[in-house]
N, C-alpha and C positions, 0 to 999 in steps of 0.2 A: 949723530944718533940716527939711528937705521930703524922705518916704520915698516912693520909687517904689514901688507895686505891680505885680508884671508875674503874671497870670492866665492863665493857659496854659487850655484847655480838652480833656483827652483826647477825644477821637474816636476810640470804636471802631465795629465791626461793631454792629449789631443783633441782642437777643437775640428769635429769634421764638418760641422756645419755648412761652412764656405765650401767645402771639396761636395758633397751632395748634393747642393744648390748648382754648382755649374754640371754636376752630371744630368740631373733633371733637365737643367736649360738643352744641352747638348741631343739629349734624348728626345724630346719636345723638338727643336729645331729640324731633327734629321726623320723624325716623323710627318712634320708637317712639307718639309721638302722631298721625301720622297715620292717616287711614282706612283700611283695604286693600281696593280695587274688585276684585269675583272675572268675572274677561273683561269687560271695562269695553268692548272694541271689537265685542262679537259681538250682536246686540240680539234676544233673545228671552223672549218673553212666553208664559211655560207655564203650561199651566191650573191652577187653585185645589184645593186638595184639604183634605182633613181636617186631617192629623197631617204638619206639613213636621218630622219629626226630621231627617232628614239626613244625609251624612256628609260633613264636612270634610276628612277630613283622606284622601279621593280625592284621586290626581296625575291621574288621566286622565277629562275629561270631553267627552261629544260631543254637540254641538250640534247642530240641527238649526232654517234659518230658515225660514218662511214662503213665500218664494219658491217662484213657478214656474219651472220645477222647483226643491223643497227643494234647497238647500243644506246639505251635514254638517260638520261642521268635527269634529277628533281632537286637542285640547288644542291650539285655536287658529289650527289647520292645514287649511286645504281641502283635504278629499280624496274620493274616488269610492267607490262603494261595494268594486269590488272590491282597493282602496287598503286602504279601511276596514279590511276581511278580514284582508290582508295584514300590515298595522300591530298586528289585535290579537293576531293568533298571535304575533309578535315580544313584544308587551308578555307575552304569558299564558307565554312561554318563559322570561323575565327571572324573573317573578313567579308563584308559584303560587298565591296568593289574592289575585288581580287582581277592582277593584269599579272598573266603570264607570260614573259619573252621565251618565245622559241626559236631556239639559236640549232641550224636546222645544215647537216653539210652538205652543199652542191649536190656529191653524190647519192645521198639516201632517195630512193625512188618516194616517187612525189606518193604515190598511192596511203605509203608510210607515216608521211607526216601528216595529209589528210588524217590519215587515221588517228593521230595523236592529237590534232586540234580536235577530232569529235570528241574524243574523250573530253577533252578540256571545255571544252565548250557544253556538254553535258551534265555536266556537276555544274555549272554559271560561273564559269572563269571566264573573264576577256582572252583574246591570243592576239600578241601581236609577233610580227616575222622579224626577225633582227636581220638585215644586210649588210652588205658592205658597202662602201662608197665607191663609185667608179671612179 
């Protein structure tokens, strides 16, 4: 005598749980391994100096390109001088011991930057000059 087998196969849903859970880990790993570029879109090249200690942990830096006429940029942002002004009284109203890095290119005539640390320094920003390391 001959038994029939009848093999049913359930079908359910898909559990994604385990598949999410390694995307997140992956995600998370390649965040925390990756590089962090600081203004990766802004290109400037400031002069060499002594001691680059620095400070990191500034939120607000102004740039300043090469270009004629220099270019300022205020964490990213094209702005004018009398913009600039305006921006860092706001920032110095939020913040009472506001440090602004001025990342400043070799070529902008010194007279310029001068003129951009007065502004900063008229509204009660700190400046400090960002270099490069020799």
């Amino acid at each position: 005598m001959k038994l029939r087998r009848h093999i049913h196969t359930l079908r359910g849903p898909i559990d994604v749980t385990p598949l999410i859970d390694v995307v997140l880990l992956l995600l998370i790993f390649f965040m925390l391994s990756s590089t962090f570029v600081l203004q990766p879109g802004i290109k400037v090249n400031p002069p060499k100096g002594l001691n680059n200690t620095g400070v990191s942990d500034s939120r607000h830096i102004i740039n300043i390109t090469a270009q004629k006429p220099p270019v300022v940029f205020l964490n990213d942002q094209i702005t004018s001088l009398d913009q600039l002004s305006k921006d860092l009284n706001v920032i110095s109203k939020k913040d009472v011991d506001v440090t602004v890095i001025l990342r400043a290119d070799q070529d902008v005539p010194h007279g310029f930057v001068t003129q951009i640390m007065n502004i900063a320094l008229e509204t009660g920003v700190s400046v400090l000059i960002a270099t490069q390391p020799k």
